[in-house]
N, C-alpha and C positions, 0 to 999 in steps of 0.2 A: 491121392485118393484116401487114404487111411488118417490125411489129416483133416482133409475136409468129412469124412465120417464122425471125426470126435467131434468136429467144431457142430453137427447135427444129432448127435449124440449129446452133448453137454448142452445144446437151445434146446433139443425134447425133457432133458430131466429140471430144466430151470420153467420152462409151463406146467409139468407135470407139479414142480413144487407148486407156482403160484394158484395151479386149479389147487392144491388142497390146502393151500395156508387161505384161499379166499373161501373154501364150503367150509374151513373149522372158525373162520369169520363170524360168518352167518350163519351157524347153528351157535354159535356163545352169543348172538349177539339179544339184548332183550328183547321180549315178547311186546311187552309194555304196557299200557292201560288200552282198553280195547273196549267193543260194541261190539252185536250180532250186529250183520246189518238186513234189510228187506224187511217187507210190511209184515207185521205180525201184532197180535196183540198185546205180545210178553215182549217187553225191551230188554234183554239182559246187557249188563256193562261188567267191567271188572277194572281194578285198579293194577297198576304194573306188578307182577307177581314178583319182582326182586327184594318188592318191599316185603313180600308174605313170611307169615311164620315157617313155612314148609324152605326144607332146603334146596329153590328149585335152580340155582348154581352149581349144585352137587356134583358128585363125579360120573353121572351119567346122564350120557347127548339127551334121551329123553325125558329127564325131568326139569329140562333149563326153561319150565313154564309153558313148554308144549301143551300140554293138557286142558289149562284151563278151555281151552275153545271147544274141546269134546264134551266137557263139564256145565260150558255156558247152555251149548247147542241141547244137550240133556234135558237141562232146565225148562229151556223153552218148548221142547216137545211134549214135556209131562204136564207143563202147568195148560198150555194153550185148549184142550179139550176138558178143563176144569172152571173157566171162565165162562161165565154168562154171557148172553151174545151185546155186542156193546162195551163189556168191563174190560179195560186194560190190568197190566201188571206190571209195576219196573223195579228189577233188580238190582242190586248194584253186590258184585261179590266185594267184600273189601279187603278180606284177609281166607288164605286157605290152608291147612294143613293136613296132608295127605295122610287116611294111616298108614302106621309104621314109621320107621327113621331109617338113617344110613347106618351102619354099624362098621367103622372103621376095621380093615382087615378079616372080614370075614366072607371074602371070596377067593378065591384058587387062584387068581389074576394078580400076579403081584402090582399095586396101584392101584386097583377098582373096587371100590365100596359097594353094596349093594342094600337095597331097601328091604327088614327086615320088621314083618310084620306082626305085634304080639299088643296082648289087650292093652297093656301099659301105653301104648302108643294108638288111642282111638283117632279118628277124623273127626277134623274140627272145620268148622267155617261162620264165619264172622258174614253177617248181609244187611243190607239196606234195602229195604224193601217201600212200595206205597200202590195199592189197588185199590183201579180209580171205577167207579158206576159210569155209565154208557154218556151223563152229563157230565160227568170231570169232576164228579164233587168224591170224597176223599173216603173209601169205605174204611179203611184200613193203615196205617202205615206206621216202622218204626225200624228198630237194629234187632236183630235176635243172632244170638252167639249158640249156634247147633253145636250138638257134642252127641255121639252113639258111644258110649261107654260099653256098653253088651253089643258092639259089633261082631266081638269072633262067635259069640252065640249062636249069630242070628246065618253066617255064613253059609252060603251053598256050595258044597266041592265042585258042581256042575257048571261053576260061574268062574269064567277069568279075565272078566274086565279087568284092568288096573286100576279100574276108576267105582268100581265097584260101589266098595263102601262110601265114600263120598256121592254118588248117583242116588242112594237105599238113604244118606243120612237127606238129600235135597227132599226124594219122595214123599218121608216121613213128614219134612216142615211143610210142603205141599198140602197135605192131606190134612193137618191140619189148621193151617191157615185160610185155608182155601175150602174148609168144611167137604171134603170128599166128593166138592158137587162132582 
């Protein structure tokens, strides 16, 4: 009995390995280039974030390019009730860098870096952009390279999105490309 116990005892800890060599799988594995998808009049897209400025391979599970989807979905909730009825909008994120950086060794965890937010390191995003009139014909379109340099300025202690500044730096291009309609 006590042998056939290990021999179930050693097949429980070789599942238990494989459930978590296969969830640390698929949390490294990339996000990749993506779309929202469902009708809408704002397409946002985005390129594989492994390629981005931001370190989103970094030493923590949640920045391995999770993000951008909450990022993309932002987008298109802000921009859709700015358009005219008819006008589409299609984004293309091409590059993102989140504020802040990692700063090696400066958390309690010996191995874990943590993101470390100071003006020196504002939110940047690189976009493609083209907004079209209700006939297709081309109101707008080009790259614009966003940067909030007066991010910690602008901060509200009452806010702890992650995504914060980058959500206030989209608004901003919003409002004015989109003339505040």
């Amino acid at each position: 009995m006590g042998r056939h116990l290990s021999i179930r005892h050693w097949s429980g800890l070789a599942l238990v390995a494989a459930l978590v060599t296969a969830g640390c799988a698929s949390t490294r594995q990339a996000i990749g280039a993506g779309a929202l998808a469902g009708p809408s009049p704002v397409a946002v897209s985005w390129q594989d974030p492994q390629g981005f400025s931001e370190p989103t391979w970094g030493a923590m599970p949640v920045d391995r390019g999770q993000w951008i989807r909450p990022l993309a979905e932002h987008l298109r909730r802000q921009a859709e009730p700015m358009l005219a009825p008819g006008e589409r909008l299609e984004v293309e994120l091409m590059d993102v860098n989140r504020a802040g950086e990692y700063e090696p060794g400066r958390s309690a965890a010996v191995g874990h870096d943590f993101r470390v937010v100071r003006d020196i390191y504002p939110p940047r995003i690189h976009l493609r952009f083209r907004h079209l009139a209700g006939s297709g014909a081309v109101i707008a379109e080009g790259e614009r390279r966003l940067v909030d340099v007066g991010f910690m300025q602008r901060q509200s202690i009452m806010d702890s999105d992650p995504l914060r500044y980058e959500k206030r730096l989209l608004d901003d291009w919003l409002r004015r490309e989109l003339g505040g309609r």
